[in-house]
DSSP file (Angstrom, degrees, kcal/mol; ACC not computed):
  #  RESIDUE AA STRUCTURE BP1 BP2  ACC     N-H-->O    O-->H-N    N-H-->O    O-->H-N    TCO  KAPPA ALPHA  PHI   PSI    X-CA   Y-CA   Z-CA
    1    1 A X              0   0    0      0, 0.0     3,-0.1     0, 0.0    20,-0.1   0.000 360.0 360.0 360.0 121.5    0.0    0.0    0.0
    2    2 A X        -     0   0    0     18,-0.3     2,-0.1     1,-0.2    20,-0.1   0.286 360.0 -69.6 -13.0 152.3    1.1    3.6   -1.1
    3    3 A X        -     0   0    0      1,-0.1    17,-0.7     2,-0.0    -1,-0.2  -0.318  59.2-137.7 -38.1 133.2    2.1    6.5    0.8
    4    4 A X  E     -A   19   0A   0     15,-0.1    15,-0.2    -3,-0.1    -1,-0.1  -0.334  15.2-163.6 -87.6 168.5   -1.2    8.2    2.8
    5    5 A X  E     -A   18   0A   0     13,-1.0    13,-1.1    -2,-0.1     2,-0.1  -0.265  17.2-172.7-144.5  82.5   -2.3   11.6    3.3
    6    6 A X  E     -A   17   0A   0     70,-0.4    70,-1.1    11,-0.2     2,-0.3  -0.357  10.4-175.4-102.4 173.5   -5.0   12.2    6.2
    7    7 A X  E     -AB  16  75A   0      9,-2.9     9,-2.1    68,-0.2     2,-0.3  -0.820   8.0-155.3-122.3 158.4   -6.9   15.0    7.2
    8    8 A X  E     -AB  15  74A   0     66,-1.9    66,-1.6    -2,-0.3     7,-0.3  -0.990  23.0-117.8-132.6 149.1   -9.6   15.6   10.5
    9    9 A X    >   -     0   0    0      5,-2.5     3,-2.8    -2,-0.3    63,-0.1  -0.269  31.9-106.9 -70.7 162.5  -12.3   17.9   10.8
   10   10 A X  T 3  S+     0   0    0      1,-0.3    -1,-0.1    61,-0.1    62,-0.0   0.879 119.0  53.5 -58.2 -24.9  -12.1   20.2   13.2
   11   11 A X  T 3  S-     0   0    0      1,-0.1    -1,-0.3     3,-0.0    -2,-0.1   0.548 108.1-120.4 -93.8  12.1  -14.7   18.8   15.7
   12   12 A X  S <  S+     0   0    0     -3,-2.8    30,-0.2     2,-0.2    -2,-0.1   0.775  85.3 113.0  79.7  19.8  -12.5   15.4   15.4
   13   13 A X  S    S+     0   0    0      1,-0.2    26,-2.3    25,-0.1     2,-0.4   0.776  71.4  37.8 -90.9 -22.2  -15.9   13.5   14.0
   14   14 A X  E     - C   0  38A   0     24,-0.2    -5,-2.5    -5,-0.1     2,-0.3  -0.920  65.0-169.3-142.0 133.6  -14.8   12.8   10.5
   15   15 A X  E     -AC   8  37A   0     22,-2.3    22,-1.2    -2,-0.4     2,-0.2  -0.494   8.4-155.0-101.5 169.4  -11.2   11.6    8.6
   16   16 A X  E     -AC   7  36A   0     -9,-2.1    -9,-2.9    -2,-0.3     2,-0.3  -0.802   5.1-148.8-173.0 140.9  -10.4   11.4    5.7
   17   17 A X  E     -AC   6  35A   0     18,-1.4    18,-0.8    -2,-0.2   -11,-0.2  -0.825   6.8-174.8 -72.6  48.7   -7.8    9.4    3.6
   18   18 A X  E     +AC   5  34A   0    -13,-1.1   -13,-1.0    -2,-0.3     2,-0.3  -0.465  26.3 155.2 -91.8 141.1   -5.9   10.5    0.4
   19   19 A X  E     -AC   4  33A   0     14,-2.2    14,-5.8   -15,-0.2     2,-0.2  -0.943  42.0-104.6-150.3 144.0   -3.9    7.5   -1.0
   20   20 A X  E     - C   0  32A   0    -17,-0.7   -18,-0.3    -2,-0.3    12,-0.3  -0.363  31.1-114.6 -30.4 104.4   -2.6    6.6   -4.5
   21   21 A X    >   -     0   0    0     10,-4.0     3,-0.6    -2,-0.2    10,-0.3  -0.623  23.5-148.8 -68.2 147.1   -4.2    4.1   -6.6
   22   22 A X  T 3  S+     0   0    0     -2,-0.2    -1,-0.2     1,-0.2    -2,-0.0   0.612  96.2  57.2 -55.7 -29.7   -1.5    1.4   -6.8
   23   23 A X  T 3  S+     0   0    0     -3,-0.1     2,-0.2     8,-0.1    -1,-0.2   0.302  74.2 124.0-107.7  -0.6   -2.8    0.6  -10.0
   24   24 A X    <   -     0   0    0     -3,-0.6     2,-0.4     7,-0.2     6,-0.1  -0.639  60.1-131.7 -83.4 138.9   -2.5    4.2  -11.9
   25   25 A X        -     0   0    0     -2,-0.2     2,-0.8     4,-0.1     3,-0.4  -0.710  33.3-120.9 -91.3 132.7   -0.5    4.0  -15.1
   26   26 A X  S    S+     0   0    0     -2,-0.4    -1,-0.1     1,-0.2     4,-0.0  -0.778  92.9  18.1-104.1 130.3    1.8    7.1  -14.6
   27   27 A X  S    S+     0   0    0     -2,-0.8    -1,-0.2     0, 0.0     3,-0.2  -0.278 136.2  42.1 114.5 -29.1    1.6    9.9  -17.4
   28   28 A X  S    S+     0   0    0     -3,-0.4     2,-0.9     1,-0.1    -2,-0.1   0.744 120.0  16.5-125.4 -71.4   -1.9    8.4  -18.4
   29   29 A X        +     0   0    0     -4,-0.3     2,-0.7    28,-0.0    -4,-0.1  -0.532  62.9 161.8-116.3  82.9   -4.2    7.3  -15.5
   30   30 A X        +     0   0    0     -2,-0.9    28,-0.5    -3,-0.2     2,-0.3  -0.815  11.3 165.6-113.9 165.4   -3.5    8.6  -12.2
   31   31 A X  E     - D   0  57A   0     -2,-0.7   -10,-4.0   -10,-0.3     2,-0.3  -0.995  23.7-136.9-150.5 139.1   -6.2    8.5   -9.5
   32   32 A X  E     -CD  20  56A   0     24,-2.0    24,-3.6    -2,-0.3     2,-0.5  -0.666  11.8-138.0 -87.0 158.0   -6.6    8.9   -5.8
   33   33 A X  E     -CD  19  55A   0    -14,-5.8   -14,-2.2    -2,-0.3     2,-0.5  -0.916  21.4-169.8 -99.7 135.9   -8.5    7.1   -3.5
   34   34 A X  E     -C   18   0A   0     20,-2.0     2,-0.9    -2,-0.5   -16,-0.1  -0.966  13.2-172.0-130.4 108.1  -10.5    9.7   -0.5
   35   35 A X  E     -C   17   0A   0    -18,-0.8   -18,-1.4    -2,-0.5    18,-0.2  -0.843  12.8-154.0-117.5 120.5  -11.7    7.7    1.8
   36   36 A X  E     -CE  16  52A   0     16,-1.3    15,-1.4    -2,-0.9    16,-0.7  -0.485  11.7-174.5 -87.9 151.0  -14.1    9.1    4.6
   37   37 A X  E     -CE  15  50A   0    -22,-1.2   -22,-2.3    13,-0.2     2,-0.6  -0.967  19.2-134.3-147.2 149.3  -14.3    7.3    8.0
   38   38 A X  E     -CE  14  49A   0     11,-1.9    11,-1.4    -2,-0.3   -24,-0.2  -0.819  27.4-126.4 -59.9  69.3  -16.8    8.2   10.9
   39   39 A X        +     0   0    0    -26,-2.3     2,-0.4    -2,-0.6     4,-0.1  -0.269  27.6 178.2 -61.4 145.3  -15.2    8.4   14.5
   40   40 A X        -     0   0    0      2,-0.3     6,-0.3     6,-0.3    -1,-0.0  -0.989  58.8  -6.4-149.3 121.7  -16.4    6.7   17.0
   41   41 A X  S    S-     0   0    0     -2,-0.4     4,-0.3     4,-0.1    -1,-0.1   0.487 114.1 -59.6  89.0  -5.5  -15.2    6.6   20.4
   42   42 A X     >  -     0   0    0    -30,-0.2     4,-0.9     3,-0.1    -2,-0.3  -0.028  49.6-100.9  48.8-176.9  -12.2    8.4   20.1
   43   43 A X  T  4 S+     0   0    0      2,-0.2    -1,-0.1    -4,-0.1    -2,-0.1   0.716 119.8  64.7-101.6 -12.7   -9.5    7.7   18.0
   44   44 A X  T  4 S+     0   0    0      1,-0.2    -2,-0.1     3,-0.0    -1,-0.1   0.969 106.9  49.7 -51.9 -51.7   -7.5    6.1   21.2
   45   45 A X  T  4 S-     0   0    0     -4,-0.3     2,-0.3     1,-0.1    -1,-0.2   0.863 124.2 -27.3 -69.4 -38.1  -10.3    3.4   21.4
   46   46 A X  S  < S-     0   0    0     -4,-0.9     2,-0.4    -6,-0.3    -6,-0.3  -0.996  72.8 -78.7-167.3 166.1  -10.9    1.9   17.9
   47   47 A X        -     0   0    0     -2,-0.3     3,-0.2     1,-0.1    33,-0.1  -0.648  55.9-100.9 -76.3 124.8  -10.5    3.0   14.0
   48   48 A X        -     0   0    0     -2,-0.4     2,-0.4     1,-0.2    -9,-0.2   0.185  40.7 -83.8 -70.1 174.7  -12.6    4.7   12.8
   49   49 A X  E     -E   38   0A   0    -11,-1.4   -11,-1.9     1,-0.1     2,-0.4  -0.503  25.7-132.0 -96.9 136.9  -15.5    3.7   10.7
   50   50 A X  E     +E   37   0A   0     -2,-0.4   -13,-0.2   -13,-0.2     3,-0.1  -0.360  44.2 146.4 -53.1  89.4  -15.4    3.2    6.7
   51   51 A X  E     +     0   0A   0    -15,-1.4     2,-0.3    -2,-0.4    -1,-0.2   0.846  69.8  17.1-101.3 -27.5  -18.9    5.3    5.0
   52   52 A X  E     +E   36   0A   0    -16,-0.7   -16,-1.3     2,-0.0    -1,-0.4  -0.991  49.3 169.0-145.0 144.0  -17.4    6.3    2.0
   53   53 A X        +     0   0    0     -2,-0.3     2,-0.3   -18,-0.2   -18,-0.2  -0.863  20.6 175.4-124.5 155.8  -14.1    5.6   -0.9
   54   54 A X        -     0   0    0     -2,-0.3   -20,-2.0   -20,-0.1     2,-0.4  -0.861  28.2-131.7-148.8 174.0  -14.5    7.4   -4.4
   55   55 A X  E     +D   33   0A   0     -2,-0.3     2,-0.3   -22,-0.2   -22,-0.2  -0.939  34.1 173.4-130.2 142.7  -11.7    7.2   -6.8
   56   56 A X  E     -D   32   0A   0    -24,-3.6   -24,-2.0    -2,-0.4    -2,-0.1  -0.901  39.2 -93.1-156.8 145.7  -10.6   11.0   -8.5
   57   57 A X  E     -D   31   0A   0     -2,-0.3     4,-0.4   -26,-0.3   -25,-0.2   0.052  42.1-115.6 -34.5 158.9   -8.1   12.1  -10.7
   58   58 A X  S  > S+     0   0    0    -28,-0.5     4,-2.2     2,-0.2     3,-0.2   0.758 111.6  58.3 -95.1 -22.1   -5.4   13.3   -8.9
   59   59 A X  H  > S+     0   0    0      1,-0.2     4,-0.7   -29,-0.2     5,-0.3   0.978 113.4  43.2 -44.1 -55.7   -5.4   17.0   -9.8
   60   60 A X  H  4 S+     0   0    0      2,-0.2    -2,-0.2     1,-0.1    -1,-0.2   0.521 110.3  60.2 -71.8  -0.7   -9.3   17.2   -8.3
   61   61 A X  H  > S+     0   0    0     -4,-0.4     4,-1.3    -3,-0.2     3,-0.4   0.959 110.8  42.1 -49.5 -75.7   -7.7   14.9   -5.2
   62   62 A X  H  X S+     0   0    0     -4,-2.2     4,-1.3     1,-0.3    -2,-0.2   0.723 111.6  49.4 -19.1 -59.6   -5.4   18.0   -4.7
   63   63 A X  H  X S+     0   0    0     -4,-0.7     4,-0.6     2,-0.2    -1,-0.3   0.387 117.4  47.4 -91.5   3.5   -8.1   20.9   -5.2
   64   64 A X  H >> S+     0   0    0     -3,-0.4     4,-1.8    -5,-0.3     3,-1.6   0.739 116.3  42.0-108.4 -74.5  -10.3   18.9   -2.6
   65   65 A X  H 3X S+     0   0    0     -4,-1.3     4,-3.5     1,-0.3    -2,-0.2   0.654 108.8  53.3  21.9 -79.3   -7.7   18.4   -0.3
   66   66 A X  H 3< S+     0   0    0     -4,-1.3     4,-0.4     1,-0.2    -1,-0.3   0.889 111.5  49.9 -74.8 -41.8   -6.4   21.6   -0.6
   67   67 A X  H XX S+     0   0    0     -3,-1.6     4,-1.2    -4,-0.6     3,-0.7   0.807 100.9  65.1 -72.5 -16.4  -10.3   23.0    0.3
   68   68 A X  H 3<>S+     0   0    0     -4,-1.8     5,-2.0     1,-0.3    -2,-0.2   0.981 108.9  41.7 -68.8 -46.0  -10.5   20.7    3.3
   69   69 A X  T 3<5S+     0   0    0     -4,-3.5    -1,-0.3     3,-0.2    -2,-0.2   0.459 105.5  54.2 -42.3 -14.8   -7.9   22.7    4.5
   70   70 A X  T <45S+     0   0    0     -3,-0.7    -1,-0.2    -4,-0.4    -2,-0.2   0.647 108.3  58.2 -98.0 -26.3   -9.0   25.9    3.6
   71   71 A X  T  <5S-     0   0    0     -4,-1.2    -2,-0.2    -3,-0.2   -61,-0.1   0.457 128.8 -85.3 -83.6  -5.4  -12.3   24.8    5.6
   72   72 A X  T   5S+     0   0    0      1,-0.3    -3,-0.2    -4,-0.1    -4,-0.1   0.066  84.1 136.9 121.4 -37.6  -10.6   24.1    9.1
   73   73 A X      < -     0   0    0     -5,-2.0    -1,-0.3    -6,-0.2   -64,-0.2  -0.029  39.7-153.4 -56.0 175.0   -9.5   20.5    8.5
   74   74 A X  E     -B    8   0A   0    -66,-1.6   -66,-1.9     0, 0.0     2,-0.5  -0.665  23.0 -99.4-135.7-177.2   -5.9   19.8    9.8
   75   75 A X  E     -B    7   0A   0    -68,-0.2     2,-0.3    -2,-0.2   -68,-0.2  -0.914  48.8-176.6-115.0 127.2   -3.4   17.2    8.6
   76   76 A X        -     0   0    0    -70,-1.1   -70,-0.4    -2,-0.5     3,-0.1  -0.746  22.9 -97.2-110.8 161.5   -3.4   14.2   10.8
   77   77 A X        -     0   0    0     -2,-0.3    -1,-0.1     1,-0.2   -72,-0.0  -0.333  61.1 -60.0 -74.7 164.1   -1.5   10.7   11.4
   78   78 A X        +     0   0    0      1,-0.1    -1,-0.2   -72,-0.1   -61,-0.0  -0.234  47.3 173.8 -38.3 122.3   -2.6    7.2   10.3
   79   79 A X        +     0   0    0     -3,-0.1     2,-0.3   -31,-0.0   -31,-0.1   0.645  54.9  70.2 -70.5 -39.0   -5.5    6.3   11.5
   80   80 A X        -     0   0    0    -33,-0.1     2,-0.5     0, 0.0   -32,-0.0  -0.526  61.9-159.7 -74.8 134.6   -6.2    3.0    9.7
   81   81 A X        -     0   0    0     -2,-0.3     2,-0.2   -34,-0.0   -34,-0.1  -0.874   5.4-167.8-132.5 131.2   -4.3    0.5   10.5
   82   82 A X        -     0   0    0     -2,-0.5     2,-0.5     2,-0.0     0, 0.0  -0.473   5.1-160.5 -89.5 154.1   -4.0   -2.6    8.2
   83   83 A X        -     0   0    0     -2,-0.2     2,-0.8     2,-0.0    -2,-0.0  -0.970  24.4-112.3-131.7 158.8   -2.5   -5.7    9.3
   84   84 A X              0   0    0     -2,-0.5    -2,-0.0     1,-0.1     0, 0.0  -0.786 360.0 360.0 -88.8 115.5   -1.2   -8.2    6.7
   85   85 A X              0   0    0     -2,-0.8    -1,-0.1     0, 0.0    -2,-0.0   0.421 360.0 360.0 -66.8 360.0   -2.7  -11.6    6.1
């Protein structure tokens, strides 16, 4: 799995995810993944919860990004944590 990039909202309810698809041809098809996740509990207690992934070019990845920030969100650590099978 790619390099990550999250954000939180300011009232700590809501994440978000930018990652690389793995699987973007580069020069031709690249795309992020933004994945929203729900907290619950705090983030101490458990990961938060999956509602939404969309797939977007990575330029509009950027200019959404770049407005979640502009809106209050902040840049946070991993949240997710993946284990390998």
């Amino acid at each position: 799995m790619g390099k990550s990039y999250w954000l939180i909202n300011s009232n700590r309810s809501e994440v978000k995810r930018f990652m690389k698809n793995d699987k973007s041809i580069n020069g031709v098809f690249e795309y992020m993944f933004i994945d929203t996740g729900k907290i619950v509990g705090g983030l101490e207690n458990k990961a938060p919860v999956m509602t939404n992934i969309v797939s977007v070019e990575i330029d509009l990845a950027r200019e959404i990004y770049q407005r979640l920030l502009s809106q209050g969100w902040r840049k946070t650590d991993e949240v997710w944590i993946y284990k390998e099978s």
